[in-house]
C-alpha positions, 0 to 999 in steps of 0.5 A: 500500500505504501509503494502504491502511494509512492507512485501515486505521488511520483506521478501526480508530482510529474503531471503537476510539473509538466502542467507547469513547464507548458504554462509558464511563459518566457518573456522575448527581448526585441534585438537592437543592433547595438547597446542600448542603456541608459547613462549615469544620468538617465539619458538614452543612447544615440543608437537607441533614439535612432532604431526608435526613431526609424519605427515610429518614421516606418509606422507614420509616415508608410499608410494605406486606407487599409492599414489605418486600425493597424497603424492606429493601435500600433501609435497608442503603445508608442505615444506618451498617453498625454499626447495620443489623444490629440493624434488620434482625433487627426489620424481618424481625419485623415485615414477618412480622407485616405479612404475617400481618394483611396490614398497611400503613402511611403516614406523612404528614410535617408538620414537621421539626427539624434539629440538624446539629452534633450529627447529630440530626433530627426529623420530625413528621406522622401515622401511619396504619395500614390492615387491608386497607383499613380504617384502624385506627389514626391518631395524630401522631407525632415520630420522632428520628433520629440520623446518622453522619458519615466523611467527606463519608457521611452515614448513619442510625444510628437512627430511633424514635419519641419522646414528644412532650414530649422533642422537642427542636425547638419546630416539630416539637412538636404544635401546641397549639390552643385547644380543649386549654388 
């Protein structure tokens, strides 16, 4: 009777760990192509800000009318949570407006600029903008955005376009050739 209760023991003990092991849950870290800390003072890395600063570019700035509930649930786990709010009225307007001329865009990013003591980035490239498949607008374009530290969380306060002469890094700035001068 003893030996029955030993293996009565032995194999709930084995059902009760693979029950474990199958309902734990291991928890992935995104790769970045670099280190990415924080330094004595909290600040973030310059490569961090850049990696951040290429999503956010990549998930604003490339839509179809398709993609518009995509992109917006995307926006509100990137933003800081006083900024959203005011976004989403705008990203609502515009995906309507997307829809109705069944507008897409894509931006192709060419350089970028980051300032991580003030939270500040920029990103250079061409927007192109396409009417079903007839492009109808290709222009280069710089985008500032501004970040939001608690913490270790980074997130985007705000991304908007800015005139090419407030760009504040000189890489991001549009290349000057010898045709302009």
């Amino acid at each position: 009777m003893l030996g029955g209760l030993l293996a009565l023991s032995l194999t709930s003990t084995a059902v009760l760990s693979l029950c474990l092991m199958n309902s734990s849950r291991i928890i992935l870290v995104p790769t970045l192509p670099a280190d990415a800390s924080l330094d004595a003072n909290g600040h973030v890395d310059a490569e961090y800000l850049e990696d951040m600063s290429r999503d956010v570019a990549w998930l604003f700035l490339n839509k179809t009318p398709e993609t518009s509930r995509y992109f917006e649930r995307k926006a509100q786990r990137i933003m800081d949570p006083t900024s959203f709010e005011g976004v989403k009225v705008a990203l609502e307007k515009e995906s309507a407006r997307a829809e109705a001329t069944h507008t897409s865009q894509a931006f192709f990013p060419d350089d970028f600029f980051e300032d991580p003591s003030n939270l500040y980035s920029e990103v250079r490239g061409r927007l192109v903008i396409m009417q079903g498949t007839q492009v109808i607008d290709d222009q280069p374009k710089i985008y500032a955005l501004h970040w939001s530290k608690t913490g270790t969380l980074v997130r985007l306060l705000s991304i908007a376009e800015i005139d090419p002469k407030d760009a504040k890094g000189e890489k991001v700035k549009p290349i000057q050739t010898s045709e302009g001068m």
